[in-house]
C-alpha positions in Angstrom: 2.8 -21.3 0.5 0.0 -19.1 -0.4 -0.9 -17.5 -3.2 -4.2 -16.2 -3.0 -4.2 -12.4 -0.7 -7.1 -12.8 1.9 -8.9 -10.7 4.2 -7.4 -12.5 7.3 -4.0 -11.6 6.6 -4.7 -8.3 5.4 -6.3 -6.9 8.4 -4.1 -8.7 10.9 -0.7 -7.2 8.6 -2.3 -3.8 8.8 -3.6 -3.9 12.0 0.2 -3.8 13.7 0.9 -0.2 11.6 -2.6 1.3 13.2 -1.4 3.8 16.4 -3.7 4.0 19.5 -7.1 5.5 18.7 -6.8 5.5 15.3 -9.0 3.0 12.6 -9.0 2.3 9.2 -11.3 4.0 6.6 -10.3 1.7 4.2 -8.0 -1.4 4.1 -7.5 -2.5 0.2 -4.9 -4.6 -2.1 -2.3 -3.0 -4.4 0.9 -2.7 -6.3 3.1 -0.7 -5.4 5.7 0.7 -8.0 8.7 1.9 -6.0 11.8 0.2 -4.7 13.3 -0.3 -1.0 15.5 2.9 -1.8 12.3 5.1 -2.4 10.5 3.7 0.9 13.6 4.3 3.3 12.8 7.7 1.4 9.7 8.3 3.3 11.4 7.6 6.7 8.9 5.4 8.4 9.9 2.2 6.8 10.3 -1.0 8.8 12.0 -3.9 7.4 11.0 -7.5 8.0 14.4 -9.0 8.9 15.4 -11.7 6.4 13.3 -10.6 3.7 15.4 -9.3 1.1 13.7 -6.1 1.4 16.8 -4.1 2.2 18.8 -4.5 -0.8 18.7 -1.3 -2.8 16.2 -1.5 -5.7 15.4 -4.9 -4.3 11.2 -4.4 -5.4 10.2 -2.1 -8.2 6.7 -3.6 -8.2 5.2 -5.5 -5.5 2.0 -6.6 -4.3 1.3 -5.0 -1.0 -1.5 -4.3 1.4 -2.6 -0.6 1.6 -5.3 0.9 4.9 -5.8 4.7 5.1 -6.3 6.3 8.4 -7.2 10.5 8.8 -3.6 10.5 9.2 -1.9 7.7 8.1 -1.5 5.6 4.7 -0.2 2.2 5.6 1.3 -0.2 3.5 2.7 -3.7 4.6 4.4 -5.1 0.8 4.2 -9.2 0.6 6.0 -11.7 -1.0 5.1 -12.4 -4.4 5.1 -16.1 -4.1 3.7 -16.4 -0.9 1.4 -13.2 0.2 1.2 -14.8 4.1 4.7 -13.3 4.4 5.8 -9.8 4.7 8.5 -8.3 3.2 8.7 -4.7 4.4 5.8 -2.7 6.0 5.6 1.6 6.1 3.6 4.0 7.4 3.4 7.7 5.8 2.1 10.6 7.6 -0.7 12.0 5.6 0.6 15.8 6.4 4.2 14.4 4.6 2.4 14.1 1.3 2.6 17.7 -0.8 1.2 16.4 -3.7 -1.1 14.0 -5.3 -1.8 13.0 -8.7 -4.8 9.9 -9.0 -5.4 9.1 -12.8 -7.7 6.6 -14.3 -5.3 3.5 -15.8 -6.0 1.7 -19.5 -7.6 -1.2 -17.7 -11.5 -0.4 -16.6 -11.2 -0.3 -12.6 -8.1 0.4 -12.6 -6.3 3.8 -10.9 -2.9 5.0 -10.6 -1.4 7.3 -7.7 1.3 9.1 -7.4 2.5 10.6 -4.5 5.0 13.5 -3.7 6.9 15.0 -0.9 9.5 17.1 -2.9 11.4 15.1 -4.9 10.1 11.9 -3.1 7.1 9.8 -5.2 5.5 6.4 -4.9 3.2 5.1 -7.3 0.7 2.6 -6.5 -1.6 1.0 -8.7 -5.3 -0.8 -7.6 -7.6 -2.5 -9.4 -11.4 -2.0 -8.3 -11.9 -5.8 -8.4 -9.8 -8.8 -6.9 -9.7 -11.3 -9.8 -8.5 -14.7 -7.8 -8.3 -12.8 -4.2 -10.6 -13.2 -1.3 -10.9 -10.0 -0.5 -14.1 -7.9 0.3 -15.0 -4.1 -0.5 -12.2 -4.0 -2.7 -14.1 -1.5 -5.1 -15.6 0.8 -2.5 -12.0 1.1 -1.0 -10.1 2.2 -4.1 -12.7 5.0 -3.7 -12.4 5.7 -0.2 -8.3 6.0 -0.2 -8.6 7.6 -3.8 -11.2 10.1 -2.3 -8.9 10.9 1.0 -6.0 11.6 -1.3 -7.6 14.2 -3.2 -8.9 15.6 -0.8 -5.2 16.6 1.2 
């Protein structure tokens, strides 16, 4: 079991969600505040069989790995306990998104996004550092995906 999220994983998890010719701007760490039911939502979600994952409501907040692409936001959601496994992993077309809302949370470092395709929204929330992770350009990422967002 581990409970520490690590560069190795997250790159190889979010490589298998990259398409041909396409590369990440940014990979980062996150939590995403949504259930299974609000993924499926999106239409691009792929469950991990055996996980849990497709139990309605089954995660309302859940650590997950986040990359950005120019059209593509990826997100492969771990297990809480032990972050080497995946739970459920999604893709969401950038041109799906028709709104987005990135606010600054209490917590210095911290942001919170919402996103929007009609009724549809995720929220995600990342922190600029990664207290006990060993993760790198944490900080610069937040900026990168929050930057790519506002920009849509």
């Amino acid at each position: 079991m581990n409970l520490v999220m690590n560069e190795k994983d997250k790159n190889h998890m979010l490589n298998t969600l990259l398409t041909e010719q396409e590369s990440y701007k940014a990979t980062i760490w996150g939590t995403i505040m949504a259930d299974a039911k609000d993924y499926m939502k999106w239409g691009t979600a792929s469950l991990v069989i055996g996980s849990g994952a497709a139990m309605g409501g089954a995660l309302s907040n859940a650590y997950c790995y986040v990359g950005i692409t120019n059209k593509h936001l990826n997100f492969v959601v771990v297990d809480s306990f032990d972050v080497t496994k995946e739970k459920q992993k999604f893709s969401i077309f950038l041109e799906d998104i028709s709104k987005v809302k990135v606010k600054n949370g209490f917590v210095p470092g911290r942001k919170v996004i919402y996103l929007y395709n009609g009724k549809k929204k995720i929220k995600l929330a990342l922190m600029s550092h990664a207290m006990g992770a060993k993760l790198e350009g944490q900080a610069e990422g937040v900026k990168v995906v929050c930057e790519s967002l506002r920009n849509l």
